[in-house]
C-alpha positions as CSV (number, residue, x, y, z in Angstrom):
1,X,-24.8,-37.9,4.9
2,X,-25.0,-34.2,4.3
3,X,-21.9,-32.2,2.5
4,X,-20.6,-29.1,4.3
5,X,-20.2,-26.7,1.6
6,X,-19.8,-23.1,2.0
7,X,-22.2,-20.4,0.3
8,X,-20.1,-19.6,-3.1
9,X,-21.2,-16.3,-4.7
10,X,-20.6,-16.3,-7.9
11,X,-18.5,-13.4,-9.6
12,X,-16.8,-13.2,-6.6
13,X,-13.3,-11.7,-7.1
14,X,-11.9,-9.9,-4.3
15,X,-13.6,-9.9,-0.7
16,X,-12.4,-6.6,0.8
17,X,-10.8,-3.3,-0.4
18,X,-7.1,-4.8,0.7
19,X,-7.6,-7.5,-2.1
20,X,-9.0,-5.7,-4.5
21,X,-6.1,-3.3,-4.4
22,X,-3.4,-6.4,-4.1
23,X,-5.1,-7.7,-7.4
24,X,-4.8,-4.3,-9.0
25,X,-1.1,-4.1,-8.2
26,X,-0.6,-7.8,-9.5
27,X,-2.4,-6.7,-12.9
28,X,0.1,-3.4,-13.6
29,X,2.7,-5.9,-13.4
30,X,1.0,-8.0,-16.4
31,X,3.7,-8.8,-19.0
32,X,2.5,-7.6,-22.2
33,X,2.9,-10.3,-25.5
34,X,6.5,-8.8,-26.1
35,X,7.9,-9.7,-22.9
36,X,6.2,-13.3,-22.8
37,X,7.6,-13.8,-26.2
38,X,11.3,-12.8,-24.9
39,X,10.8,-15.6,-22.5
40,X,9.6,-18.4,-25.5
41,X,6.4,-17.7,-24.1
42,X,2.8,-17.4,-24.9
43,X,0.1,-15.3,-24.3
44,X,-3.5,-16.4,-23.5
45,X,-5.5,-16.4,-26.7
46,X,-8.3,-13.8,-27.4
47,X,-11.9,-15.5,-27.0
48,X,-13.4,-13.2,-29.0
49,X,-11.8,-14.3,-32.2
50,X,-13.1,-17.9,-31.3
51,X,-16.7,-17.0,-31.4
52,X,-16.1,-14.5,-34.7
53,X,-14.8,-17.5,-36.8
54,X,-18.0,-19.8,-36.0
55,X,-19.9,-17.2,-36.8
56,X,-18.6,-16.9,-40.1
């Protein structure tokens, strides 16, 4: 039995100029930590600190 799987590229984000400017629009509209917090909401945490403190 063989799987049917479509080619996947990697890094792939948007696949035309119409998406790429649909996720553009959806990003300006991003609530910033103030307004998640209004909501009793959290923001996604930073990576970067992550790797900084096993560095350490």
């Amino acid at each position: 039995m063989e799987k049917k799987v479509p080619n996947i590229e990697n890094g792939t984000m948007a696949r035309d100029m119409k998406e790429l400017k649909d996720l553009g629009k959806q990003m300006e509209h991003l609530r910033d930590g103030l307004e998640l917090a209004e909501d009793e909401r959290i923001s996604d945490p930073i990576q970067l600190e992550d790797i900084e403190e096993k560095n350490e």
